[in-house]
C-alpha positions in Angstrom: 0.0 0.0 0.0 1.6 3.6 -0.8 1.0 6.8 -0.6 2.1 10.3 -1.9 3.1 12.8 1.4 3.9 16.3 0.9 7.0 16.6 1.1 7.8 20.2 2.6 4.7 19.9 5.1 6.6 19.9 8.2 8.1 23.7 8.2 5.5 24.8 5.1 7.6 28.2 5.6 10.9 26.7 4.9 12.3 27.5 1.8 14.5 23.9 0.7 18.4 24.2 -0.5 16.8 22.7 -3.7 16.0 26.1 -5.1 12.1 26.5 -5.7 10.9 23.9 -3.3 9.6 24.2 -0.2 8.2 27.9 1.4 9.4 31.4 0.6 11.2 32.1 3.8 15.1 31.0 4.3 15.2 28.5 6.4 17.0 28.4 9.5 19.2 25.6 8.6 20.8 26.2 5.2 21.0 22.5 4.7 17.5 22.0 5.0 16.1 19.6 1.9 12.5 19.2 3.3 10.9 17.3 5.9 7.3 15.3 5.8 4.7 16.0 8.4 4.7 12.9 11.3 2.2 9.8 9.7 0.0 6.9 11.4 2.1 4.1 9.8 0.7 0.6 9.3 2.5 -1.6 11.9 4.7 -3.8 9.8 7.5 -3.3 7.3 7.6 -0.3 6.0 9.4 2.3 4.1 10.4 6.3 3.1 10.9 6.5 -0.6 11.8 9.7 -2.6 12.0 10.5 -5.9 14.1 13.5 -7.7 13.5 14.1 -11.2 15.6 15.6 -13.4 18.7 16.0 -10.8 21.7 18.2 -12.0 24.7 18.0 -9.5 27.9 18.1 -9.6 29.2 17.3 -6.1 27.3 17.0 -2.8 25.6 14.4 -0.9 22.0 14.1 0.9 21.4 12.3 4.3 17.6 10.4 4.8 16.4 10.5 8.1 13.4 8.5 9.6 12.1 10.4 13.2 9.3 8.8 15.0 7.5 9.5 18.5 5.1 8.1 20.7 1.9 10.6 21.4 0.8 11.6 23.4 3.1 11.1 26.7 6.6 10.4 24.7 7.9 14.0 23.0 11.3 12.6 21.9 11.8 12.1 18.7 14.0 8.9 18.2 15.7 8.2 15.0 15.0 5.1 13.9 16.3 4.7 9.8 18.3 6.4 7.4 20.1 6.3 4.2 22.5 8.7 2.2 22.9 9.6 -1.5 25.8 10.8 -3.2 25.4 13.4 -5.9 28.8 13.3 -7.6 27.5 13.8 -11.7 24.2 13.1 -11.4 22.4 13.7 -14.6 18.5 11.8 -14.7 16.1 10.6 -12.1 17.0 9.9 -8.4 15.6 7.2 -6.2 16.3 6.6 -2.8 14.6 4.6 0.3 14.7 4.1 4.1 13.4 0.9 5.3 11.9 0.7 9.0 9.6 -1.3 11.2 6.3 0.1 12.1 4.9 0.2 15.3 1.4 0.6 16.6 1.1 4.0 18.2 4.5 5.4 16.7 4.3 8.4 14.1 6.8 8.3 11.6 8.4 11.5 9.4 10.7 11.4 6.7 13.2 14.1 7.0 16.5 15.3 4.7 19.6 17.9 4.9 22.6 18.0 2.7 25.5 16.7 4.8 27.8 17.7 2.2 28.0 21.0 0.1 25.8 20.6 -3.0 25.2 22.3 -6.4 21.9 20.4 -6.9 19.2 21.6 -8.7 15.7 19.4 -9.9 12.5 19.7 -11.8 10.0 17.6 -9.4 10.3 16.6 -5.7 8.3 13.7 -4.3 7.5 11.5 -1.4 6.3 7.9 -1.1 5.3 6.1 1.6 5.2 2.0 1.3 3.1 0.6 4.2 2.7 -3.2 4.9 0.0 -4.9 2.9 -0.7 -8.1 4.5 -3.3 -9.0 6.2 -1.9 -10.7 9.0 -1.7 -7.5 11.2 -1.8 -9.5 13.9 1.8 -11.6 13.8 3.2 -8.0 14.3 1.5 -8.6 17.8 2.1 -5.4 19.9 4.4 -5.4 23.1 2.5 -4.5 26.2 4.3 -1.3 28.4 7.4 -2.3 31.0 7.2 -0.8 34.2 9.9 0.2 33.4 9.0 2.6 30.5 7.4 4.8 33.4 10.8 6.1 33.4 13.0 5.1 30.6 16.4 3.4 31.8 18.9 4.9 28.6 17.8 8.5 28.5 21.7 8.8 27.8 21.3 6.3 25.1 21.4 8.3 21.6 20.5 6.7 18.1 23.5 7.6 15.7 24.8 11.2 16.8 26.0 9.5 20.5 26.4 6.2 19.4 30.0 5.5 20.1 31.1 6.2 24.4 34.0 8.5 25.0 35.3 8.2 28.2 36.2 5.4 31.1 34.7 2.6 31.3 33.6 0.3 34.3 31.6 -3.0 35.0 29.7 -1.6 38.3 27.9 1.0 35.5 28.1 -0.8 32.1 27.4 0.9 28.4 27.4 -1.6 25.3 31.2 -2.2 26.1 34.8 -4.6 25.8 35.7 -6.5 28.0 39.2 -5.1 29.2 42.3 -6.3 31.4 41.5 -3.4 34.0 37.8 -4.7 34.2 39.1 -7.9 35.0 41.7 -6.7 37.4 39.5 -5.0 39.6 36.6 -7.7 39.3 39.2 -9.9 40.2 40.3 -7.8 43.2 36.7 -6.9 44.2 35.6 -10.8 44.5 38.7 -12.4 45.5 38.9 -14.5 42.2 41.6 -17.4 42.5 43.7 -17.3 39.4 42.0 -18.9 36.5 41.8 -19.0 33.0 41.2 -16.4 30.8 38.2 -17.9 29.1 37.1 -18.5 32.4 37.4 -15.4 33.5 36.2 -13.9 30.2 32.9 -16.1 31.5 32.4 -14.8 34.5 33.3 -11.1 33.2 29.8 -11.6 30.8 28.2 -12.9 33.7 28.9 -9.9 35.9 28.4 -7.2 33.2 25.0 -9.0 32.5 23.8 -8.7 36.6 25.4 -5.2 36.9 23.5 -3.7 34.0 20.4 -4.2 36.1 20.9 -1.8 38.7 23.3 0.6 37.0 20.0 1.1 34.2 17.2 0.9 37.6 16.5 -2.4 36.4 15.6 -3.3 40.9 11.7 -3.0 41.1 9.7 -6.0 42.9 7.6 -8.1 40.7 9.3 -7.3 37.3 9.3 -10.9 34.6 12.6 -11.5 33.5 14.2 -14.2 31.2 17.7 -15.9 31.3 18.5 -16.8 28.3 21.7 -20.1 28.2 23.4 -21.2 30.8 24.3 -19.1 34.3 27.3 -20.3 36.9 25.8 -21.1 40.2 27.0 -18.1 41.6 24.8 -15.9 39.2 22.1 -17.9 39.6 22.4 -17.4 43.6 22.8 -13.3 43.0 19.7 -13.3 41.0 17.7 -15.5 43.5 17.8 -12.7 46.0 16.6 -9.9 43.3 12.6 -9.6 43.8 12.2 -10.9 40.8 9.6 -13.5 38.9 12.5 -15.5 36.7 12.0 -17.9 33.7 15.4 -19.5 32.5 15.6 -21.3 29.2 18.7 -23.4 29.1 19.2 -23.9 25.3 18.6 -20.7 23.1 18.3 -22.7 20.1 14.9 -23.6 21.8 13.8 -20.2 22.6 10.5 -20.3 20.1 9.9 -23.6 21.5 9.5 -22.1 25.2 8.0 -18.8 25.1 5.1 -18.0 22.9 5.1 -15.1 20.5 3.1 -12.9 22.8 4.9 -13.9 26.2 7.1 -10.6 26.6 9.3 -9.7 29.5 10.2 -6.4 31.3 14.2 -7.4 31.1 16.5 -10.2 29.0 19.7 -11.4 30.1 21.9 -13.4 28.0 25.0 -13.8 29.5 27.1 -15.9 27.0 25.0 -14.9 23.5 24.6 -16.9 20.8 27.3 -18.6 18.7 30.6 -16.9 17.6 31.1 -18.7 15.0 28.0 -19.5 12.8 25.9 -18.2 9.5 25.5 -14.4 10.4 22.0 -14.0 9.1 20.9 -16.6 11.6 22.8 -15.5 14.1 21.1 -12.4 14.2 17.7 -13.8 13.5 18.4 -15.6 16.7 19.4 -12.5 18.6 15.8 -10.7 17.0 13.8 -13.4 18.0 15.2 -13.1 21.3 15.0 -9.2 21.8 11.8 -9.3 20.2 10.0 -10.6 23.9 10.7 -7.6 25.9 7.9 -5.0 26.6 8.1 -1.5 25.5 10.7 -0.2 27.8 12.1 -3.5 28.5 15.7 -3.8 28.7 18.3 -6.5 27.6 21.9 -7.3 28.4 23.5 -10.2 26.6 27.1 -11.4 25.9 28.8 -11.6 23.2 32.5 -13.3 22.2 34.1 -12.3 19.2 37.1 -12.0 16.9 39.4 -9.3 17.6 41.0 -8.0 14.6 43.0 -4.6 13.8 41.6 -4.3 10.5 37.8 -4.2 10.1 36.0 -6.1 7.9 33.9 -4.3 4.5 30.1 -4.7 5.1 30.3 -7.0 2.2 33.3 -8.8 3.2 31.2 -9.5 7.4 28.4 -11.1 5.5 30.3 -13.9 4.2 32.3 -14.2 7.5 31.1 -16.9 10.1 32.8 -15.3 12.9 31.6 -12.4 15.1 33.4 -9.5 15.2 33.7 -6.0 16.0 31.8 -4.9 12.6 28.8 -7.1 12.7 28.4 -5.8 16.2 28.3 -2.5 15.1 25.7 -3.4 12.2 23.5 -4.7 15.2 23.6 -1.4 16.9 22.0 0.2 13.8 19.7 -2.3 12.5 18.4 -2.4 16.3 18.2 1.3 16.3 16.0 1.0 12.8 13.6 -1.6 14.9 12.7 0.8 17.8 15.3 0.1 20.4 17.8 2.8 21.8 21.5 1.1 22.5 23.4 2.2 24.9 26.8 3.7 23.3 29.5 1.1 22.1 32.8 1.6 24.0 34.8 -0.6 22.2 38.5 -0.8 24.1 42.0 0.6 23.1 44.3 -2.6 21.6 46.4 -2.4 24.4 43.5 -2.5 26.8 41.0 -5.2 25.2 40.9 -8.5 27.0 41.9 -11.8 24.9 42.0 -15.4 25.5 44.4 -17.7 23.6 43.0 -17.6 20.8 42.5 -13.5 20.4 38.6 -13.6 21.3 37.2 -11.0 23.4 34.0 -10.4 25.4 31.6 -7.5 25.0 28.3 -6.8 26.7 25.5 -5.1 24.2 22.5 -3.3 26.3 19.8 -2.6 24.7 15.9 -0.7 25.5 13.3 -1.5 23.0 11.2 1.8 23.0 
């Protein structure tokens, strides 16, 4: 199902950097393209499309933006998909799209800015919205509100412009972050940890970032449902027994769709030791949607993750076809889970000489996640 949106209805005053578009006044921001009014989307897969005719450009490049809110009680606008076009020699017709996932109760604009100097002129400006068209409405079942969404645990958390953490770094008040020798050091010093391995340790590192996230993000009321996810030492399992908590624990995540029914949703995930490292990356991340996809609307996750460390990051194209996790897919997460409705908390990935390995160079990093 689509449908045309004006494309300039946001700020109808706003004259556009595409000279003869928009409204008659300059706009504030000189980089201003246009900017849709916020739309009632069909909750499903969905997507921003828009069309330039008869582009001329020499040089420049435009950034896609898709904003969304939750009326009336939630005024911040998240950002939640996005896409860029490069205008080196364009000559013709431009198309361009940002795909997202609709959700019931979310408005949804569509909004662009030159983030590079531009020369552009065109002949016709439009907008498209493409809305799901099945008519199973239903399997896009609705997530009831956390208690937590009373008073939402990442306000720090910031979709794209925030998305990387400057600064130190500690397991008592975890971000989406390495695991690094001075972590284990001090956890080691704190708990009185015999010298063990450092896969071991590595372990019980995940395990501890996993527990910790729950206070340090005011995960502590009574009565909150929450879901282990794989296997928990004895000593996590004691820590979480004395949290007033009502706990389900599925031991084998490959079983997760066999457990808990598509509408059984939880106010927190923990998944201390993550999925596999080494498997087909599409179903690795299938498995970590599926998983994220049980928390309530506020509901927060922390799960752990062991990947391949590697000076040089992989090409997008080059991740796809590699079986082992590393420090690029993880990133990709972040921003496909931003473009599903969850905020991330910022990804503090460690300094070389900092970052905790094991024998065979794989580290441990802790992802925490909000679905909004």
């Amino acid at each position: 199902m689509m449908r045309e949106v004006e494309a300039f209805s946001y700020w109808p005053d706003h004259a556009s950097a595409i000279h003869g578009f928009g409204g008659r006044r300059r706009s504030p921001d000189p980089r201003y393209c246009f900017h849709t009014m916020y739309n009632d989307v069909r909750p499903g897969p969905a997507r921003y499309v828009i069309h330039l005719d008869g582009v001329k450009a020499s040089h420049g490049e435009l950034t896609l933006r898709v904003h969304a809110f939750r009326p009336p009680d939630d005024v911040q606008i998240s950002l939640v998909a996005g896409a860029r076009l490069a205008l080196e020699e364009r000559d013709g017709d431009v198309s361009v799209e940002a795909r997202f996932t609709a959700l019931r109760g979310v408005v949804y604009a569509f909004y662009g800015y030159f983030s590079e100097d531009t020369d552009i002129e065109a002949a016709h400006v439009k907008v498209e919205l493409h809305e799901y068209e099945g008519e199973d409405v239903g399997a896009f079942i609705e997530p009831p509100r956390s208690a937590l969404a009373a008073d939402s645990v990442m306000k720090d958390a910031r979709p794209a412009n925030a998305l990387i953490h400057f600064g130190r770094i500690t397991l008592q008040e975890p971000v989406s972050q390495d695991c690094t020798v001075a972590q284990l050091v001090a956890m080691g010093e704190q708990n009185g940890i015999a010298i063990l391995s450092l896969p071991v340790l590595m372990t019980q590192w995940r395990e501890q970032a996993c527990l910790a996230s729950l206070s340090a993000y005011g995960v502590v009321l009574s009565g909150l449902h929450g879901l282990v996810i794989g296997p928990v030492s004895d000593a996590a399992r004691a820590q979480l027994a004395t949290k007033p908590f009502i706990l389900q624990q599925i031991e084998d995540a490959g079983i997760l769709a066999e457990q808990v029914a598509p509408d059984d949703f939880v106010d927190f995930l923990l998944w201390p030791q993550g999925g596999e490292m080494n498997a087909d990356p599409q179903k690795r991340w299938e498995q970590m949607e599926g998983a994220l996809g049980h928390l309530k609307v506020g509901g927060m996750a922390a799960i752990g993750l062991s990947y391949r460390s590697s000076d040089a990051l992989l090409s997008s194209q080059t991740a796809a076809d590699h079986r082992e996790l590393t420090r690029n897919e993880i990133g990709q997460w972040a921003l496909r889970l931003i473009g599903k409705g969850f905020s991330v908390a910022p990804l503090a990935f460690a300094a070389p000489n900092d970052l905790a390995l094991d024998e065979d160079r794989v580290a441990s990093f802790i992802l925490i996640v909000q679905r909004q």
